[in-house]
Residue frames as a rotation matrix with the C-alpha (Angstrom) as fourth column:
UNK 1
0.567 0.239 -0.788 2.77
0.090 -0.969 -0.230 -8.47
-0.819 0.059 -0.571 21.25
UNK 2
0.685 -0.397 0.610 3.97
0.684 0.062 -0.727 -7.35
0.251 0.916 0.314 17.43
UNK 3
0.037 -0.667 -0.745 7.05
0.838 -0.385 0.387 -5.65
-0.545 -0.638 0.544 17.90
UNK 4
-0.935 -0.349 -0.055 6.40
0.210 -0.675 0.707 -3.53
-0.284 0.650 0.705 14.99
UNK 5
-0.018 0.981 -0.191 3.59
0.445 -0.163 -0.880 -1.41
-0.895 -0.101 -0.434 13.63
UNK 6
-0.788 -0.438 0.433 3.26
0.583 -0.301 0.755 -0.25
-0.200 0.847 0.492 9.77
UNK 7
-0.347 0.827 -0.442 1.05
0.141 -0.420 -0.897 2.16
-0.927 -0.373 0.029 8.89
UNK 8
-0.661 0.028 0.750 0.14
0.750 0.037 0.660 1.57
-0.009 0.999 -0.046 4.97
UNK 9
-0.395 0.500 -0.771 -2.10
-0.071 -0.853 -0.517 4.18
-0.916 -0.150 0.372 2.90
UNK 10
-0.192 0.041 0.981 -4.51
0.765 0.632 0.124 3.70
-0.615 0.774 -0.153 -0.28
UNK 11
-0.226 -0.428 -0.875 -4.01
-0.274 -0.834 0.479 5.55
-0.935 0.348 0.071 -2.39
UNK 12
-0.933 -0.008 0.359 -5.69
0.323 0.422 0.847 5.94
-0.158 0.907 -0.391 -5.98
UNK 13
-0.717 0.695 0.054 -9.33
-0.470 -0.540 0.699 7.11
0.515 0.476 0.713 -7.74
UNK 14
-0.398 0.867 0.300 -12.50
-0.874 -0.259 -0.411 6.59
-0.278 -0.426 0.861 -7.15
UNK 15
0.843 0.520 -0.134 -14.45
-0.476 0.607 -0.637 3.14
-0.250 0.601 0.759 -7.99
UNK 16
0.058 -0.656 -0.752 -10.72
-0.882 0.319 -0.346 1.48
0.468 0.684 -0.560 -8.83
UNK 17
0.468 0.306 -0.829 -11.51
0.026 0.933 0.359 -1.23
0.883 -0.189 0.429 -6.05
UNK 18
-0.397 -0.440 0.805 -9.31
-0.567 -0.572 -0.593 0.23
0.722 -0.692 -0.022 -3.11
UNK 19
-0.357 0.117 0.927 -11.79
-0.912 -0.257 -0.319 -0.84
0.201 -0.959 0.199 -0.83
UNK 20
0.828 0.344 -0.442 -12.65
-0.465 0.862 -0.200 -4.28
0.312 0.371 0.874 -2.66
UNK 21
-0.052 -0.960 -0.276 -8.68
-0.290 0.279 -0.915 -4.91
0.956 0.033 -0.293 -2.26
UNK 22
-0.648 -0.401 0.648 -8.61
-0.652 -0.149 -0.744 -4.33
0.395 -0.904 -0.165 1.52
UNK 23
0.242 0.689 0.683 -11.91
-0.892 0.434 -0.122 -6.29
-0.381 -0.580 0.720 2.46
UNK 24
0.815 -0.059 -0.576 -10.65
-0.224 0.885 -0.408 -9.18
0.534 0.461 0.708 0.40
UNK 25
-0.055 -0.796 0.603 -7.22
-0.376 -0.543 -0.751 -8.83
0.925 -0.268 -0.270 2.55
UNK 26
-0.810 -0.307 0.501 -8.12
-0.497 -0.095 -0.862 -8.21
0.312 -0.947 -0.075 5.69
UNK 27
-0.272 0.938 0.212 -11.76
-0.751 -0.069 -0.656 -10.45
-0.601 -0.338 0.724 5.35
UNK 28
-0.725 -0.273 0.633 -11.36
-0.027 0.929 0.370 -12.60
-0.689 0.251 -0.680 2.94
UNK 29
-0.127 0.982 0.138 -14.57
0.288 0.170 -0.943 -11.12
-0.949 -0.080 -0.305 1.53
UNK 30
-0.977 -0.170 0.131 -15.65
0.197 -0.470 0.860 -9.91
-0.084 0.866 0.492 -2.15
UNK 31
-0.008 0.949 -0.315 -19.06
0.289 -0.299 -0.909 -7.75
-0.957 -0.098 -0.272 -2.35
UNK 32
-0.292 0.270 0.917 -20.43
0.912 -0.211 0.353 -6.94
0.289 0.940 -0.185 -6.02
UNK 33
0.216 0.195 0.957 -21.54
0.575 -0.817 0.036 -3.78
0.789 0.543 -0.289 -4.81
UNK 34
0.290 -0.414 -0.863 -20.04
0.925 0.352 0.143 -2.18
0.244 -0.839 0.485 -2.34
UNK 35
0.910 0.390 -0.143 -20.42
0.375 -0.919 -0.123 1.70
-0.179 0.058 -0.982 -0.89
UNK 36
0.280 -0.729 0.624 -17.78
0.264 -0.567 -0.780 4.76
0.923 0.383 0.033 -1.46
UNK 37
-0.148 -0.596 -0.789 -15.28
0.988 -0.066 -0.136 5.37
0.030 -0.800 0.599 1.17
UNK 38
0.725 0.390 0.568 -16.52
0.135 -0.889 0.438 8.58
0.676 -0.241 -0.697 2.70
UNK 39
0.573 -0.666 0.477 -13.28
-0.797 -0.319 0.513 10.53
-0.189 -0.674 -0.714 4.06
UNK 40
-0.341 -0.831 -0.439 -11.10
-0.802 0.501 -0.324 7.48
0.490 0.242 -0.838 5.52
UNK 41
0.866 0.424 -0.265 -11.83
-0.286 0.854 0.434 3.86
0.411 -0.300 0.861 6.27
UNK 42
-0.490 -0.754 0.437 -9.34
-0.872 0.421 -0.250 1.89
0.004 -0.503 -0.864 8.92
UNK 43
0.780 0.347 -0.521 -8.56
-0.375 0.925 0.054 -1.81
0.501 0.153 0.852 8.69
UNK 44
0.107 -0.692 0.714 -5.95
-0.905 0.229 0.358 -3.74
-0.411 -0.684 -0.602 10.72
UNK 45
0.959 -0.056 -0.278 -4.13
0.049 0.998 -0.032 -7.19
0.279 0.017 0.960 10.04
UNK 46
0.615 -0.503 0.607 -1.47
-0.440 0.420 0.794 -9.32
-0.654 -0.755 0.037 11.03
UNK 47
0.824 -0.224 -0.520 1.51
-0.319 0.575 -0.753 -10.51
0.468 0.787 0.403 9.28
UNK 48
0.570 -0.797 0.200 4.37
-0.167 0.125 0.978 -12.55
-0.804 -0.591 -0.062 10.34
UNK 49
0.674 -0.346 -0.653 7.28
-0.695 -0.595 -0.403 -11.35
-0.250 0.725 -0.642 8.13
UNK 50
-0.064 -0.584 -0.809 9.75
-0.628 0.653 -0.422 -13.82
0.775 0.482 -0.409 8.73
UNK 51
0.156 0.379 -0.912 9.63
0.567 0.722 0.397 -16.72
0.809 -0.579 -0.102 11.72
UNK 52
-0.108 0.033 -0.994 9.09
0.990 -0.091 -0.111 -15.05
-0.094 -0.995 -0.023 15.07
UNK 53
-0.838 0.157 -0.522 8.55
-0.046 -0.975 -0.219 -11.39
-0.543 -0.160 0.824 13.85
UNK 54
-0.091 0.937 0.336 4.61
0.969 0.004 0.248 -10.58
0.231 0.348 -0.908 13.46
UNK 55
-0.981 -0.106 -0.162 4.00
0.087 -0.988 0.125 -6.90
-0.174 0.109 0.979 12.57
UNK 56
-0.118 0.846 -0.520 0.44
0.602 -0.356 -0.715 -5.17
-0.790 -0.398 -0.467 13.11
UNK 57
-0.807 0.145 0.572 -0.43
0.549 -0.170 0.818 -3.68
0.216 0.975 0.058 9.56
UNK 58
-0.274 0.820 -0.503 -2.72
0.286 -0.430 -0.857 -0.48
-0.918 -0.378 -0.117 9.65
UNK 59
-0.565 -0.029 0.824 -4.43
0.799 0.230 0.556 0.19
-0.205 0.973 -0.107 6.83
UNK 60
-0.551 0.218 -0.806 -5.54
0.060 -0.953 -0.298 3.76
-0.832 -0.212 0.512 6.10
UNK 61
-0.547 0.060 0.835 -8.02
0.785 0.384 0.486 3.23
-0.292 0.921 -0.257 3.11
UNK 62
-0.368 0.271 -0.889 -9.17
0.116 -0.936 -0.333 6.78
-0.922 -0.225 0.314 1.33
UNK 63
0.397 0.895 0.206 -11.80
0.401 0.032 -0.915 8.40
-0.826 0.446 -0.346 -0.57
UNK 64
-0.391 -0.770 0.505 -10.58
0.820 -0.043 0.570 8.85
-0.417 0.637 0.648 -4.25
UNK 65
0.366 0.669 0.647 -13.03
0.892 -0.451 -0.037 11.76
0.267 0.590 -0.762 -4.73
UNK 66
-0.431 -0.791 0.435 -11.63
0.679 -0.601 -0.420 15.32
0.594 0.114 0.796 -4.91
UNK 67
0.368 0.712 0.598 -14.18
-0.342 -0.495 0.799 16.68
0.865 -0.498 0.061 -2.45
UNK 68
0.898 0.428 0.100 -12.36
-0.099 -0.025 0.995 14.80
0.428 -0.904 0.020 0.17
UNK 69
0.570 -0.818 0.076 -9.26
0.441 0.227 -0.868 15.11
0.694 0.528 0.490 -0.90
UNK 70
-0.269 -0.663 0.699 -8.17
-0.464 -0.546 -0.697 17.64
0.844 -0.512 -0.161 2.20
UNK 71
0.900 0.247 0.360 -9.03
-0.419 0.718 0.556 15.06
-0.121 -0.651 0.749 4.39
UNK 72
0.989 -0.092 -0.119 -7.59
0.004 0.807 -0.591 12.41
0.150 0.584 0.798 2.88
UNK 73
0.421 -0.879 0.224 -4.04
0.446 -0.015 -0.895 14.20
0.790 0.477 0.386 2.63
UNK 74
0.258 -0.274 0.926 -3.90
-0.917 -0.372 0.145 14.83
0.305 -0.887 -0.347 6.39
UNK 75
0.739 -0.308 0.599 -3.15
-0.127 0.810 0.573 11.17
-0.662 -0.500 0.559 6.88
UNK 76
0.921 -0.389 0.011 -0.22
0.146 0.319 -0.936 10.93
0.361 0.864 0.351 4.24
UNK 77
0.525 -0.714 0.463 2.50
-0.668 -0.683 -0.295 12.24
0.527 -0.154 -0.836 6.49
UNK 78
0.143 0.073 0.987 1.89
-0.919 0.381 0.105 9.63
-0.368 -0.922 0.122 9.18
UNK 79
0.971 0.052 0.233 2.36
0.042 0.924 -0.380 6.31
-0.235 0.379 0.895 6.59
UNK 80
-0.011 -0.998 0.063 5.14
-0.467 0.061 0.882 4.56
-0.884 -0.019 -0.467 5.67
UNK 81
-0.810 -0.166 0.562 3.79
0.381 0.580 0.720 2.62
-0.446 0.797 -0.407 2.80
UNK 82
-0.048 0.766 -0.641 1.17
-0.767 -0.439 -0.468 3.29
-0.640 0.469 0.609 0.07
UNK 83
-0.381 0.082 0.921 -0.23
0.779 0.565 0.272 1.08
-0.498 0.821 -0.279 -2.61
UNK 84
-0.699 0.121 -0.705 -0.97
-0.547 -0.725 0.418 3.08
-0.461 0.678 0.573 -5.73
UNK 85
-0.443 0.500 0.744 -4.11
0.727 0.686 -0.028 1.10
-0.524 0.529 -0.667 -7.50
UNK 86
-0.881 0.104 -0.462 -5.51
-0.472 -0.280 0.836 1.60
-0.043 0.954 0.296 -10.82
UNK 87
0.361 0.551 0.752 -8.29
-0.145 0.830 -0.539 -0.01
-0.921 0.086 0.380 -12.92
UNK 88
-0.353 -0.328 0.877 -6.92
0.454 0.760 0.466 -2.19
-0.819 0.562 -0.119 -15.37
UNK 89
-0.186 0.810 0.556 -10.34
0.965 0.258 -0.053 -0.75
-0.186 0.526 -0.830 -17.37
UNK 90
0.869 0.485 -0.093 -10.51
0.482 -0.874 -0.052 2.27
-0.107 0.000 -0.994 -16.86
UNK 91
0.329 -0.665 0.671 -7.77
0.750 -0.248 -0.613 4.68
0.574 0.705 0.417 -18.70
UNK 92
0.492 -0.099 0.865 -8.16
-0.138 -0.990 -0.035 7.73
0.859 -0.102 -0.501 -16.67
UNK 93
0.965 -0.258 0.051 -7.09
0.159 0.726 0.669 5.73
-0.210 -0.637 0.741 -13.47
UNK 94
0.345 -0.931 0.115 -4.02
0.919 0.311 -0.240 4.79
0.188 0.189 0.964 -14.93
UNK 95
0.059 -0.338 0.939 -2.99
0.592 -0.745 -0.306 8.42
0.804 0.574 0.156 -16.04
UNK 96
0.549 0.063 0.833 -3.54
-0.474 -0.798 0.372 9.92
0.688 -0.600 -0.409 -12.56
UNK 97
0.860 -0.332 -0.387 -1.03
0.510 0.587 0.629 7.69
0.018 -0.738 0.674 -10.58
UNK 98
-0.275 -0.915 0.294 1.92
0.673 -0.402 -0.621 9.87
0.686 0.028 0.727 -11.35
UNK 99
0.163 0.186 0.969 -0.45
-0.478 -0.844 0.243 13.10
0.863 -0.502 -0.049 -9.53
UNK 100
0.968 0.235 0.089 -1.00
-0.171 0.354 0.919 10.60
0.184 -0.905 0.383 -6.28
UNK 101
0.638 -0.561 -0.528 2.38
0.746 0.622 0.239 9.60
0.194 -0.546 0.815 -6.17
UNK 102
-0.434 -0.623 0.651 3.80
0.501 -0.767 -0.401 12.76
0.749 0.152 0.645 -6.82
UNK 103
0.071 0.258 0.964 1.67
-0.319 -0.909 0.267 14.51
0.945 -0.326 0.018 -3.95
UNK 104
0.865 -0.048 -0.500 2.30
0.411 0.639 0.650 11.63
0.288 -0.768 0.572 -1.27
UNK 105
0.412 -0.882 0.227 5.74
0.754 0.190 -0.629 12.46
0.512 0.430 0.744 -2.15
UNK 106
-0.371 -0.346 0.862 5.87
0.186 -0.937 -0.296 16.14
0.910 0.051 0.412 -1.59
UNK 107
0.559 0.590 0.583 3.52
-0.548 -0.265 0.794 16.08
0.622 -0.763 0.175 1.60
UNK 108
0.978 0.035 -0.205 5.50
0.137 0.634 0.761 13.14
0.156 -0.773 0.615 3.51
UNK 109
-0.032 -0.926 -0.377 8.86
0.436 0.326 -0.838 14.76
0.899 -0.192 0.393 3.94
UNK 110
0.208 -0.521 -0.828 10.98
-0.961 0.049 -0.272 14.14
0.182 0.852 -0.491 5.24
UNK 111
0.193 0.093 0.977 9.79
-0.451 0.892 0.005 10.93
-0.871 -0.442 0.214 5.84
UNK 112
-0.799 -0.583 0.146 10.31
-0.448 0.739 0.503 7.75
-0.401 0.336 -0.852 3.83
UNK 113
0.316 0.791 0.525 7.16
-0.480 0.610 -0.630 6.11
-0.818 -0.053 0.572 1.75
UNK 114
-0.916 -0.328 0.232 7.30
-0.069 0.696 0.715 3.24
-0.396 0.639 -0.659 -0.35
UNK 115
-0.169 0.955 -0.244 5.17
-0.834 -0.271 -0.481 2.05
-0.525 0.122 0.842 -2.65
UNK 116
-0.752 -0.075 0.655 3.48
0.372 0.773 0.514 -0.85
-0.545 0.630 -0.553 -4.84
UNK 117
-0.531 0.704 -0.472 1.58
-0.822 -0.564 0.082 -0.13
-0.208 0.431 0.878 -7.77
UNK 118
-0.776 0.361 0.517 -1.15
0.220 0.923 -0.315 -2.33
-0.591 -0.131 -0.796 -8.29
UNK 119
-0.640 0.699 -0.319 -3.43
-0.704 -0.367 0.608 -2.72
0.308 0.614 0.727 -11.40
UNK 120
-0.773 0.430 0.466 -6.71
-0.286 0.419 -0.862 -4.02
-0.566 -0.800 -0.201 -9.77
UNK 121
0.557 0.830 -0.024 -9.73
-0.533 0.335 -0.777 -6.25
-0.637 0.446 0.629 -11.87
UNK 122
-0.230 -0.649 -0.725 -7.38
-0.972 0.119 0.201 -8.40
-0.044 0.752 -0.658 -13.83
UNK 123
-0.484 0.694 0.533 -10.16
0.036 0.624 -0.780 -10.65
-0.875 -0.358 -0.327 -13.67
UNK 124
0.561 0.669 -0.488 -11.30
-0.105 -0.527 -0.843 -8.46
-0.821 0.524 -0.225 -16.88
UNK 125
-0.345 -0.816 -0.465 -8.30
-0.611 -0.181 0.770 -8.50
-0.712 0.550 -0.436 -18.53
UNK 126
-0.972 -0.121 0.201 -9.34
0.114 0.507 0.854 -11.89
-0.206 0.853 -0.479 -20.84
UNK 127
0.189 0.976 0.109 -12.70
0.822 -0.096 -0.562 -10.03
-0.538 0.195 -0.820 -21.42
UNK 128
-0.570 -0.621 0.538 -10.98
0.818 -0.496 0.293 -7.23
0.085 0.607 0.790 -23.68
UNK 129
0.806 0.592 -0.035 -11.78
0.544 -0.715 0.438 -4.94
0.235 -0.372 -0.898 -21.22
UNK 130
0.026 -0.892 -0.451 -8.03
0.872 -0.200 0.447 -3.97
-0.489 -0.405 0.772 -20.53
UNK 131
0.955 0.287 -0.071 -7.32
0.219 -0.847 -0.484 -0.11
-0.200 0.447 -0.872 -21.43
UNK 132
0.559 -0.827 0.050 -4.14
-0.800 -0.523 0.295 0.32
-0.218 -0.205 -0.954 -20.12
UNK 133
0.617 -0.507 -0.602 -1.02
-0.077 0.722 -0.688 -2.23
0.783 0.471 0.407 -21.76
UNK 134
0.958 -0.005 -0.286 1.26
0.261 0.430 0.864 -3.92
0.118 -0.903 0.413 -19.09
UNK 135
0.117 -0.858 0.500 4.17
0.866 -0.158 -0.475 -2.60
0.486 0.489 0.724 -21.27
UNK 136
-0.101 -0.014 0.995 3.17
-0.143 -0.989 -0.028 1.07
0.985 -0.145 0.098 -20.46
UNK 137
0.839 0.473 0.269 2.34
-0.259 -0.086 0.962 -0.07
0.478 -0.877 0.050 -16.70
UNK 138
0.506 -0.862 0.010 5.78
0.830 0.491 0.264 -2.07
-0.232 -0.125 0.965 -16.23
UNK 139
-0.027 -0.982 0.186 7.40
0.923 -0.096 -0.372 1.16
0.383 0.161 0.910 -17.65
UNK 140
0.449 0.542 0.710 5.42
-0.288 -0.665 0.689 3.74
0.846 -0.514 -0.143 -15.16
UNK 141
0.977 -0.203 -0.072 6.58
0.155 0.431 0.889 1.57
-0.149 -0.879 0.452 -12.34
UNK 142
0.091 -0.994 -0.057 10.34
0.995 0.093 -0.029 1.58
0.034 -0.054 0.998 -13.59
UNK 143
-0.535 -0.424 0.730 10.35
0.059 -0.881 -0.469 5.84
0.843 -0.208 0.497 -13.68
UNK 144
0.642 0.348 0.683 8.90
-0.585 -0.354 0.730 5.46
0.496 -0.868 -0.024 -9.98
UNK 145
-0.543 -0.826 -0.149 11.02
-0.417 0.420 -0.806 3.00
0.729 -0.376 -0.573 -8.98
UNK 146
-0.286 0.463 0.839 8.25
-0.938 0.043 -0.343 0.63
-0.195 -0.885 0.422 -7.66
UNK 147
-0.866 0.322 0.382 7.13
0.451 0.832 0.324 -3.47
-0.214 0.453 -0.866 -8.26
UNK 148
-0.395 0.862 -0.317 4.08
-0.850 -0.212 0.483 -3.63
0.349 0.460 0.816 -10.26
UNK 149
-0.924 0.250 0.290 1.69
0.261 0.965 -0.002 -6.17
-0.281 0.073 -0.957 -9.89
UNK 150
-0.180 0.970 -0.166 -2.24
-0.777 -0.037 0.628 -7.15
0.603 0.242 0.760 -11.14
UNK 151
-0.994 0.103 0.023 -4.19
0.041 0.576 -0.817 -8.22
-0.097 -0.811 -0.577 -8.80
UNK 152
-0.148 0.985 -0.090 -8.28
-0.263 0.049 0.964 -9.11
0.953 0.166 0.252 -8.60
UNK 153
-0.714 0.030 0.699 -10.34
-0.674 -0.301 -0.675 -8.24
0.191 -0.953 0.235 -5.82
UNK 154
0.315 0.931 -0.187 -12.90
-0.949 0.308 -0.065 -10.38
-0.003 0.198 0.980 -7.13
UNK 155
0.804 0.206 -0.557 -11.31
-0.324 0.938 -0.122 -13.70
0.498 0.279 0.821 -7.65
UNK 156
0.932 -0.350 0.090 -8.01
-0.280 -0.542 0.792 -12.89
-0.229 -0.764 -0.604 -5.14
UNK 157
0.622 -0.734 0.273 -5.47
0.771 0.514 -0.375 -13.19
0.135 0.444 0.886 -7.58
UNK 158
-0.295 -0.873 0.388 -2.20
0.531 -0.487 -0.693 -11.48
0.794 0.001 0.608 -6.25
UNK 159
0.746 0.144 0.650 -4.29
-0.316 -0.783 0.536 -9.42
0.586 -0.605 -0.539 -3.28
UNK 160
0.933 -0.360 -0.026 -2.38
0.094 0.171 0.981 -11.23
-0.349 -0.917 0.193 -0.48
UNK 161
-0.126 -0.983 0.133 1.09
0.986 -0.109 0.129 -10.73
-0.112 0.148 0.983 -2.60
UNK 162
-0.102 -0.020 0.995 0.45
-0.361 -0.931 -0.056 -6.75
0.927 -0.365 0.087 -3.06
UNK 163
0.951 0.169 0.259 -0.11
-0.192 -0.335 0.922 -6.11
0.242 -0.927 -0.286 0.60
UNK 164
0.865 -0.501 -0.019 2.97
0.348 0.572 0.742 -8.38
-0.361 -0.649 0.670 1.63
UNK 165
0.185 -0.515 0.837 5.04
0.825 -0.381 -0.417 -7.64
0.534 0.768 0.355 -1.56
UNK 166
0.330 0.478 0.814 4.61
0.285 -0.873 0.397 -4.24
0.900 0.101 -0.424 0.46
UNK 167
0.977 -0.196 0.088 5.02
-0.034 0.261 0.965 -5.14
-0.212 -0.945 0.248 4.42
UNK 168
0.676 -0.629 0.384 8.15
0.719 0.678 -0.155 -7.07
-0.162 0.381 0.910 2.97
UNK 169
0.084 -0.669 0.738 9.88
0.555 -0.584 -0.592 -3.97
0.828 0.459 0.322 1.33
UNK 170
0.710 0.211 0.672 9.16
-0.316 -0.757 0.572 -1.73
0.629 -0.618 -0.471 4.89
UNK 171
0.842 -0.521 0.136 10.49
0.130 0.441 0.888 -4.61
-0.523 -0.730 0.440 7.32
UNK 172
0.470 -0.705 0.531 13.71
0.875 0.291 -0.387 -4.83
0.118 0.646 0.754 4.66
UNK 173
0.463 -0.124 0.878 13.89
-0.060 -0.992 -0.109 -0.60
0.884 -0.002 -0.467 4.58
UNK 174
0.977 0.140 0.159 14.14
-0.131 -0.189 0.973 -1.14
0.166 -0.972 -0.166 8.35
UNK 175
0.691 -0.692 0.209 16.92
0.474 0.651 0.593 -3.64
-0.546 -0.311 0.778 8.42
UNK 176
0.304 -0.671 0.676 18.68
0.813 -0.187 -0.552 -1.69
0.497 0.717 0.488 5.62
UNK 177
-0.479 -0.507 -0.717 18.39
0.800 -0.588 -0.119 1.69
-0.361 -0.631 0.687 7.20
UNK 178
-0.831 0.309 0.462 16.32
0.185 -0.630 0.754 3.17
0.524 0.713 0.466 4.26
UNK 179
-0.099 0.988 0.114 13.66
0.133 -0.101 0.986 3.33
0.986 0.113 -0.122 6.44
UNK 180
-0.597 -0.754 0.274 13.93
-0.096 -0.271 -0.958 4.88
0.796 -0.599 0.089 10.01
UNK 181
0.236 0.681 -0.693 11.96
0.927 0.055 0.370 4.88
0.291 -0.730 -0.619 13.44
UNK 182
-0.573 -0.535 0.621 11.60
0.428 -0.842 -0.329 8.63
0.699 0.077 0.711 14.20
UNK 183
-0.627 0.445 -0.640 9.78
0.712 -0.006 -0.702 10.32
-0.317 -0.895 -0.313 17.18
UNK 184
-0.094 0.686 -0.722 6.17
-0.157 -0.726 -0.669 11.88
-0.983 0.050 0.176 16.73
UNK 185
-0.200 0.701 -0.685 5.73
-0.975 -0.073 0.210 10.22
0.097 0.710 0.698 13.42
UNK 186
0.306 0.760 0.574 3.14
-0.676 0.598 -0.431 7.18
-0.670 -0.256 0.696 13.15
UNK 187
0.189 0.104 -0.976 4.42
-0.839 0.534 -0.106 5.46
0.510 0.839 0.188 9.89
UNK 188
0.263 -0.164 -0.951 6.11
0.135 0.982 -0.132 2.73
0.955 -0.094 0.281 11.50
UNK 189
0.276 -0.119 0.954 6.20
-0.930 -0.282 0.234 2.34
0.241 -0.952 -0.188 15.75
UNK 190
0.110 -0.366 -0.924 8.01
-0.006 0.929 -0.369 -0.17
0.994 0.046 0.100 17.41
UNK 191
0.752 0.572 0.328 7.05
-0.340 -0.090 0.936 -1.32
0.565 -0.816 0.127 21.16
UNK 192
0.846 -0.533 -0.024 10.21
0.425 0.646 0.634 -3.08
-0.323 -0.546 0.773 22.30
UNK 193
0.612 -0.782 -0.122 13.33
-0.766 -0.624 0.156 -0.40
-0.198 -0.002 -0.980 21.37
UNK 194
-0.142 -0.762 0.632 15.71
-0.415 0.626 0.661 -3.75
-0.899 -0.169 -0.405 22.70
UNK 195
0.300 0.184 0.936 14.23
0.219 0.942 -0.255 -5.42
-0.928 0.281 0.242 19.27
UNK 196
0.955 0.284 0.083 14.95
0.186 -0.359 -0.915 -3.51
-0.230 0.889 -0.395 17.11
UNK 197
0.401 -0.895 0.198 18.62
-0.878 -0.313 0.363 -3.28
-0.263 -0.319 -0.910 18.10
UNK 198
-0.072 -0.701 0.710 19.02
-0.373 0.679 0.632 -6.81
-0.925 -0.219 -0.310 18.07
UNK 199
0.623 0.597 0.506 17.39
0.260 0.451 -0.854 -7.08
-0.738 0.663 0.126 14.99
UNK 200
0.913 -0.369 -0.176 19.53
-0.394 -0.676 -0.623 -4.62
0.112 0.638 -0.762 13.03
UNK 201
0.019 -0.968 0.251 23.04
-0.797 0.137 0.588 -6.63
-0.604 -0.211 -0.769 14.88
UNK 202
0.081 -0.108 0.991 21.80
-0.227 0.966 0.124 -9.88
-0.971 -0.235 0.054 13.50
UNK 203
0.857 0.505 -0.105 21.21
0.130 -0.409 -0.903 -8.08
-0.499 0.760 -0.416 10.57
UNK 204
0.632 -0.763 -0.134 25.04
-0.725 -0.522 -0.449 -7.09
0.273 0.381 -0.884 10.06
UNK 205
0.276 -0.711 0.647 26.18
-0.889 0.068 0.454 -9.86
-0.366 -0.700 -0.613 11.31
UNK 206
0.382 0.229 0.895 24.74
0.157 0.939 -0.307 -12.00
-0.911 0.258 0.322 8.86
C-alpha cells in the first residue's frame, strides 16, 4: 500500500497538449489526434520517490475551454500540485498562465499548491515554430517562483521529469513542513498516520 496520495491538477488552454502530456505519462502513448477533454479527465500512476516510499499520483486533467471553466475550478481546492502548460507555438497560451495561476491561487486557500510550468511541443522548437523565447519563459517562472521546463508529448522529451520534477517538490514540502496533511481536504492523504511521523523524525534527524 502507498503511504501517500498526491492529488496533481492540469492546468492551462485549450489544444496546448495537457492531455497528450498525461497519456504519454501515465501510458506511454502519443496519438496525433486526440479528442478535447470535456469537463475533467482522471488518470492515476505510481511513483516511488525515494527507496521504499511509493506515492499514488492522481491526476485531475481539465478542459481549457471557458465554457467549462465552473467545472473545472471545483476541483482546484482539493490539489496539491498543478502543472501550468503552454504551447511553445502558440503565443496566446503563454500570456494566459499568469490568469491560471493566479486563480488556482486565490480559490485554493488556505491550502498549499505548487507548481511546474511546462512549455509543451518542443519537438517544434527547431522548426521555427517557437513564439514564445525561453528568456521571457525562464523569467515568468522566476516572478512565480516555479522550475520551468520544455517538454514534448510527442517524442517524450522531459514528460517523465515534469510530472516527477513535481511529485518531488510535494514529498520535499511534506518533509519540510511547507506542505501539510489537513482534515477534509484531498490534496495530499496519507493511509498510515505512524509514517508520516517517522518520516518527518528521520527527517530532522538527518
Amino acid at each position: 500500500m502507498e503511504p501517500y496520495q498526491f492529488r496533481f491538477i492540469m492546468l492551462g488552454d485549450s489544444t496546448v497538449g495537457k492531455s497528450s502530456l498525461l497519456k504519454r505519462y501515465t501510458e506511454d502513448l502519443f496519438l496525433e489526434s486526440i479528442n478535447q477533454t470535456v469537463g475533467v479527465d482522471f488518470y492515476v500512476h505510481f511513483l516511488e520517490v525515494e527507496p521504499g516510499v511509493r506515492i499514488k499520483l492522481q491526476f485531475w486533467d481539465t478542459a481549457g475551454q471557458e465554457r467549462f471553466r465552473s467545472v473545472t475550478r471545483s476541483y482546484y481546492r482539493n490539489s496539491v500540485g498543478g502543472l501550468l502548460v503552454f504551447d511553445m507555438t502558440n503565443r496566446a497560451s503563454f500570456d494566459r498562465i499568469k490568469e491560471w495561476h493566479a486563480e488556482v491561487c486565490e480559490r485554493v486557500q488556505p491550502h498549499k499548491v505548487l507548481f511546474v510550468l511546462v512549455g509543451q511541443k518542443s519537438d517544434r522548437d527547431t522548426h521555427g515554430e517557437r513564439m514564445v523565447s525561453r528568456e521571457e519563459v525562464e523569467k515568468l517562472a522566476g516572478q512565480l517562483g516555479v522550475p520551468y521546463v520544455e517538454a514534448s508529448a510527442k517524442t517524450g522529451q522531459n514528460v517523465r521529469e515534469s510530472f516527477e520534477l513535481l511529485a518531488r517538490r510535494v514529498y520535499q514540502g511534506l518533509l519540510s513542513g511547507e506542505v501539510e496533511l489537513q482534515e477534509g481536504w484531498d490534496g495530499v492523504k496519507c493511509s498510515s498516520p505512524q509514517f508520516v511521523s517517522s518520516v518527518h523524525h528521520s527527517d530532522i534527524e538527518s
